[in-house]
C-alpha positions in Angstrom: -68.1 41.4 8.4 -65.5 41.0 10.4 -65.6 37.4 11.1 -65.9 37.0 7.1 -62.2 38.9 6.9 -60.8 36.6 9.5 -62.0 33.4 7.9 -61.2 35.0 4.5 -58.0 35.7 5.5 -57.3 32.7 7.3 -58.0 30.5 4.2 -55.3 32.4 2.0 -53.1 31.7 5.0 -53.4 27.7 4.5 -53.6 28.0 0.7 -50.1 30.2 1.0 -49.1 27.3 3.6 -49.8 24.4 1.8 -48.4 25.7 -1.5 -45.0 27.8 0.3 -44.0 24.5 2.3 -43.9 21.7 -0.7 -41.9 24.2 -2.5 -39.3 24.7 0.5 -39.0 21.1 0.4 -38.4 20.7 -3.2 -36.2 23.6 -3.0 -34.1 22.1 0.1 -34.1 18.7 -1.4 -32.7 19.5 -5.2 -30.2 22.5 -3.3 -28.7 19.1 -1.6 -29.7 16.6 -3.6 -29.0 13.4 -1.0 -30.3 10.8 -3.4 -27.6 11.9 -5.9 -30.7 12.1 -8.5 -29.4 15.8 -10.4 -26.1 17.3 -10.8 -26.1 20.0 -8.8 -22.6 20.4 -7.1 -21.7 23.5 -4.6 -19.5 23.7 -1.3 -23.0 23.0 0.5 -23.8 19.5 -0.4 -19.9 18.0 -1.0 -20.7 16.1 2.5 -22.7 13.1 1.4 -24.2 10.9 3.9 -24.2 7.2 2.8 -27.6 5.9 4.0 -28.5 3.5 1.4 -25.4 3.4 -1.2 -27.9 1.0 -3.5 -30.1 3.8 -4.2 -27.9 6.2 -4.3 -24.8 4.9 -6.8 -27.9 3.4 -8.7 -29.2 6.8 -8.9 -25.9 8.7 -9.6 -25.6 6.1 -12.9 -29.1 6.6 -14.2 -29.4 10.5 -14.0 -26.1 11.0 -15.8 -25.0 10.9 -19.0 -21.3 9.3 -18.3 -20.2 5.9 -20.1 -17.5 4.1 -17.6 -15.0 1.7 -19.2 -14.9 -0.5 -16.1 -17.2 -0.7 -12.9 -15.7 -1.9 -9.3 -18.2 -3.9 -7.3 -18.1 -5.3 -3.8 -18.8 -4.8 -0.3 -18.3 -1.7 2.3 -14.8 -2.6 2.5 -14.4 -1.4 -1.3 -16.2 1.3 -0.8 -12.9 3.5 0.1 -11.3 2.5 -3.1 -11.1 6.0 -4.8 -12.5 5.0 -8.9 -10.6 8.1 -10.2 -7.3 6.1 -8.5 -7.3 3.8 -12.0 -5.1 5.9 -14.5 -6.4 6.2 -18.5 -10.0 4.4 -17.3 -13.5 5.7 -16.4 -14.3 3.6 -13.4 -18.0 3.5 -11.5 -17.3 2.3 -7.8 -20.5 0.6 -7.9 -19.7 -1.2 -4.0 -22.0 -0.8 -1.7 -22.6 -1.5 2.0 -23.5 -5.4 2.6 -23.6 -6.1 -0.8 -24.4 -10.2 -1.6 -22.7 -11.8 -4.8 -26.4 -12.4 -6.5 -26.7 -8.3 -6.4 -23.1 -8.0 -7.9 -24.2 -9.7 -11.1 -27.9 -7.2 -10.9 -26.3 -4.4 -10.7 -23.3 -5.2 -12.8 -26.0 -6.0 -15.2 -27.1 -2.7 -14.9 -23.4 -0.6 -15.0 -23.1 -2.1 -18.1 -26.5 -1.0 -19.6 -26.1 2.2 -18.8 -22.6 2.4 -20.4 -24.5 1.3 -23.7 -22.1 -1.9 -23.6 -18.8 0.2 -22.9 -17.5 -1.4 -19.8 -14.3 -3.4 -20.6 -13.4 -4.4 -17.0 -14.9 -5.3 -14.2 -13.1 -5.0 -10.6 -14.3 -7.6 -8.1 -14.1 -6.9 -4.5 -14.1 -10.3 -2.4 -14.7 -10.5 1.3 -13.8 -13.9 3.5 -16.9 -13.0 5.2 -18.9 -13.6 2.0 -18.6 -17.2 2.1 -20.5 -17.7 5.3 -23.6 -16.4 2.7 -26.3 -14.2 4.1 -25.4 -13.3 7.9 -27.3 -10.6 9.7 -24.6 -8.1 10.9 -25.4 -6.6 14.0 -26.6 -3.2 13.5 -24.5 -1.5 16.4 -22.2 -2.1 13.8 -23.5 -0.7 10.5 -26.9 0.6 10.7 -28.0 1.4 7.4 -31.0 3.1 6.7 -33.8 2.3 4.6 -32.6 -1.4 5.1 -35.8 -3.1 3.2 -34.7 -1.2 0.1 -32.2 -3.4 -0.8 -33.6 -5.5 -3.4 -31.8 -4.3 -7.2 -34.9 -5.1 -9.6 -36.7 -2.1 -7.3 -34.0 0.0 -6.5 -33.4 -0.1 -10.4 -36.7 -0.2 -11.8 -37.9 2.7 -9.3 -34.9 5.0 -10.2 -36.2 4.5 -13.7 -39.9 5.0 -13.0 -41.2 8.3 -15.0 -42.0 10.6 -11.5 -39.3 9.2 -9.3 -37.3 12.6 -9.2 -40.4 14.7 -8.7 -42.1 12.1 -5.7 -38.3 12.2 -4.1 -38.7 15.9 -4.1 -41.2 16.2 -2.6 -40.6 13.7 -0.2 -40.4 14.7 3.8 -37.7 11.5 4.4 -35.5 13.0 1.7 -35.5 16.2 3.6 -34.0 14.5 6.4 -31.3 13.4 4.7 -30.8 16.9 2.9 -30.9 18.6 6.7 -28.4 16.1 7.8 -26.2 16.6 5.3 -26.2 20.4 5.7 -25.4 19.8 9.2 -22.5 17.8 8.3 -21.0 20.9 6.1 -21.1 22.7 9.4 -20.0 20.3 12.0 -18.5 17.8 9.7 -18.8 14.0 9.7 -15.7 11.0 10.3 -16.9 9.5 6.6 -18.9 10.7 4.0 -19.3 10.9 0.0 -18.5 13.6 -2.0 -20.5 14.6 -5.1 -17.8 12.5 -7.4 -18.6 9.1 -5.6 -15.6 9.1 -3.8 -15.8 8.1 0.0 -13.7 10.1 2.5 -13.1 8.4 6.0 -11.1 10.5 8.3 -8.5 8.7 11.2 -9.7 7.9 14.5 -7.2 8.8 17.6 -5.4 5.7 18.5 -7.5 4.8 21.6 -11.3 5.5 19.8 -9.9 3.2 17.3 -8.6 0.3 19.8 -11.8 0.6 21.3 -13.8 0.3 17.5 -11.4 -3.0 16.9 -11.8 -4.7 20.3 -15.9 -4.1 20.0 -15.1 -6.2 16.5 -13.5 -8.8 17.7 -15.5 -9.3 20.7 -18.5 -9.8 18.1 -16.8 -11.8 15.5 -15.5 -14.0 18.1 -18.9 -14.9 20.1 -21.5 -14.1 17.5 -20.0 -14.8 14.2 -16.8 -17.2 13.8 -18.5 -19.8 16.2 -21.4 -20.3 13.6 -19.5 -20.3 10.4 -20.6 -22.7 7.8 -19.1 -22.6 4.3 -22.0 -21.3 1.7 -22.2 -24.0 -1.0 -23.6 -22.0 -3.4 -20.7 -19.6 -3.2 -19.1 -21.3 -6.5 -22.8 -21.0 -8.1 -22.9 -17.3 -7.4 -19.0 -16.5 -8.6 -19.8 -18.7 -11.8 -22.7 -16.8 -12.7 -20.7 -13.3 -12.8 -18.0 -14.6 -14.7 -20.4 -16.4 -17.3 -23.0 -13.5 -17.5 -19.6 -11.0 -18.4 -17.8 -13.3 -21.2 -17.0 -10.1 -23.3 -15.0 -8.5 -20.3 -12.0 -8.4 -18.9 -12.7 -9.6 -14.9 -10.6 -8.6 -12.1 -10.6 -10.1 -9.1 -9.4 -9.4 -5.6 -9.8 -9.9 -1.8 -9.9 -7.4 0.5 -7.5 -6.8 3.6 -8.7 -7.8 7.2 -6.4 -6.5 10.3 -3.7 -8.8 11.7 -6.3 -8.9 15.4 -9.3 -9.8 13.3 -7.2 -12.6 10.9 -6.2 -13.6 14.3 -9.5 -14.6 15.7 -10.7 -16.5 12.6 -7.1 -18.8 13.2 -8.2 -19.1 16.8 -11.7 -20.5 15.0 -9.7 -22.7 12.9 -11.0 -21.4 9.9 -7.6 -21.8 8.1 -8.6 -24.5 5.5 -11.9 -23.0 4.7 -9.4 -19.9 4.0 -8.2 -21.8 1.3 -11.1 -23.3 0.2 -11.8 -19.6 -0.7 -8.9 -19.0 -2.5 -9.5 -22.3 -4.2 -12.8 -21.5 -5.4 -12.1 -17.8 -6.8 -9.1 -19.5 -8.7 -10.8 -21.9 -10.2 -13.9 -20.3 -11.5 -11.8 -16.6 -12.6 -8.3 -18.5 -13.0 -6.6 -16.0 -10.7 -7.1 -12.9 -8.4 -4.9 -10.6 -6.8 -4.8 -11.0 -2.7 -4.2 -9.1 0.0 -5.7 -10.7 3.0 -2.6 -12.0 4.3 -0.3 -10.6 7.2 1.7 -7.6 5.1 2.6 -4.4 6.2 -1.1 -2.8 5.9 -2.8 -5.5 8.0 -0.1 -5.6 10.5 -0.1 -1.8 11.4 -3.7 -1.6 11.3 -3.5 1.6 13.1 -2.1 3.7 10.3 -4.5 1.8 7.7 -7.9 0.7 9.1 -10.4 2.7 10.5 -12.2 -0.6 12.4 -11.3 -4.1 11.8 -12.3 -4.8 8.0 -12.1 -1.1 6.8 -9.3 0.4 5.7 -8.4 4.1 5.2 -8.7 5.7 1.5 -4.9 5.2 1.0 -5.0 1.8 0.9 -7.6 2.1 -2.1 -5.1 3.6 -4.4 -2.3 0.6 -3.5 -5.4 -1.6 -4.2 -5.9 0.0 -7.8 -1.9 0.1 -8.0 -1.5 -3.3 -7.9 -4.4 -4.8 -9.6 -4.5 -2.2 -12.5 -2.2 0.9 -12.6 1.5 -1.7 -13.0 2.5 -0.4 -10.1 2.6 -3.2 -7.3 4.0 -2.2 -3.9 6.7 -5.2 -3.6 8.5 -2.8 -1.3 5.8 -3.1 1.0 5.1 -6.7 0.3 1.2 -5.7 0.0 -0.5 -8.0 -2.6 0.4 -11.2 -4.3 -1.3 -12.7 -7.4 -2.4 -16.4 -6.6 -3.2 -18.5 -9.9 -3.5 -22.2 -10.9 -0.1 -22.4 -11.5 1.3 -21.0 -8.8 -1.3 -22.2 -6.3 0.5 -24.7 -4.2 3.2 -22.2 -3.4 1.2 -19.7 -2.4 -0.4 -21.9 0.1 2.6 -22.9 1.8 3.3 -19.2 1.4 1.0 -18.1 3.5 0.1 -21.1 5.9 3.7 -20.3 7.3 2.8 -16.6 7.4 -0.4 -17.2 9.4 1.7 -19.4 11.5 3.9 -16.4 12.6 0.8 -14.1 13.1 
């Protein structure tokens, strides 16, 4: 009789077990939501790790109800770019880490679906790097998680599959993220994303972030520089944004590199495919505004960047200054507009520029 109490007793145990731990998993994962796939905001989940920005931005646009005017797109380095810096507009910082042109016009495609047609601008984030085309970046640099889940069509048609929310639930990989995250409200984290899409990047102490720069260039100058090719389909790809979005307003612009790094690509002699670049983005968008240049931000990198290409959340808002809010920073001679017309002076603008980096 006894025996029949122990095994009696022991079964209730695993049934208790096996229905008790899914529900502290659900629980856990909707309390910190790191998929961004409810609403749920509270001081214990405002610490946001980025480990796949595609499914998570995707996400945050198709379980909420918001219509954006205008969406920002581009790479890591627009990821700092605050969207609630662009005065009387909705923005969607749609920019993720690595992102490739062909997934700008996917998920651009996307933004503007699930805005029921409302987006009026669109705020293009161009790297120099881009035009080398795909380029496997070391991952000592920016591991990324979940690294195969980077195609749109199943990033976008899985967020919009009927039991997504429920199988991420329940899912033991998304309690990882949800634990780390905790752990990052109580020990805290250099960058992270709040529940409002915004990124926060806190400063580096002067040496960590000489050593962070110099690892950068040591790798752009042996591993990536020496095998750069111009991508001739990078026309192709720009063309197909701008004639896929012929009902709105597109804004283009490129994003700062530090005064060592631009250094290193002149050592390359990558100069005139520099302007290739610029030539390009003029002629297929007619203009964009730039900021890749030597100016005061990419010359005292150490108050602005927080590595080599990324710069610090303040130089976001002089980004959406100048390129939206009528507010350029000519005091700080950060950002010039380059356009067909005034094209040849630019040039000679900034070829004497580089010249004096």
């Amino acid at each position: 009789m006894a025996m029949k109490n122990r095994h009696k007793n022991w079964n209730i145990a695993i049934l208790l077990a096996s229905l008790v731990i899914p529900l502290l998993v659900i629980g856990i994962n909707y309390f910190m939501d790191p998929l961004w796939c409810f609403a749920i905001s509270h001081k214990y989940n405002q610490f946001q790790d980025p480990f796949n920005e595609r499914i998570q931005k995707t996400n945050y646009l198709t379980f909420r109800d918001r219509k954006y005017h205008a969406v920002l797109i581009g790479t890591s380095r627009s990821t700092c770019i605050n969207q609630y810096s662009f005065k009387g507009i909705s923005v969607f910082n749609y920019s993720c880490n690595g992102l490739t042109l062909p997934e700008y016009a996917e998920y651009l495609k996307y933004a503007k679906k699930r805005s029921g047609n409302a987006i009026r601008h669109i705020f293009i984030g161009l790297d120099f790097r881009q035009t080398m085309g795909k380029f496997k970046v070391r991952p000592s640099i920016k591991p990324v998680d979940n690294v195969e889940s980077t195609d749109p069509n199943l990033i976008i048609s899985r967020a919009n599959s009927p039991l997504y929310r429920l199988k991420s639930l329940l899912s033991v990989d998304t309690l990882k993220y949800s634990l780390r995250n905790y752990n990052y409200y109580r020990r805290g984290n250099s960058y992270y994303y709040t529940r409002d899409n915004v990124k926060i990047h806190t400063r580096y102490s002067r040496k960590v972030l000489d050593d962070i720069i110099a690892f950068y260039l040591d790798y752009f100058d042996k591993s990536v520089y020496p095998r750069y090719k111009y991508d001739e389909t990078y026309v192709a790809a720009l063309k197909k944004i701008r004639d896929e979005n012929p009902d709105t307003t597109i804004i283009v612009y490129t994003t700062p590199e530090s005064g060592p790094l631009m250094k290193i690509f002149i050592k390359h002699d990558l100069l005139e495919y520099y302007f290739r670049w610029l030539s390009d983005i003029v002629a297929v968008f007619g203009g964009c505004y730039h900021f890749m240049y030597p100016n005061i931000v990419t010359r005292n990198y150490h108050d602005y960047y927080h590595d080599a290409v990324h710069t610090n959340p303040e130089v976001g808002d002089m980004i959406a200054d100048v390129i939206y809010n009528n507010k350029p920073h000519a005091d700080l001679n950060f950002g010039i507009y380059i356009d067909k017309n005034n094209f040849a002076s630019r040039k000679n603008y900034l070829k004497e520029l580089f010249r004096k980096l």
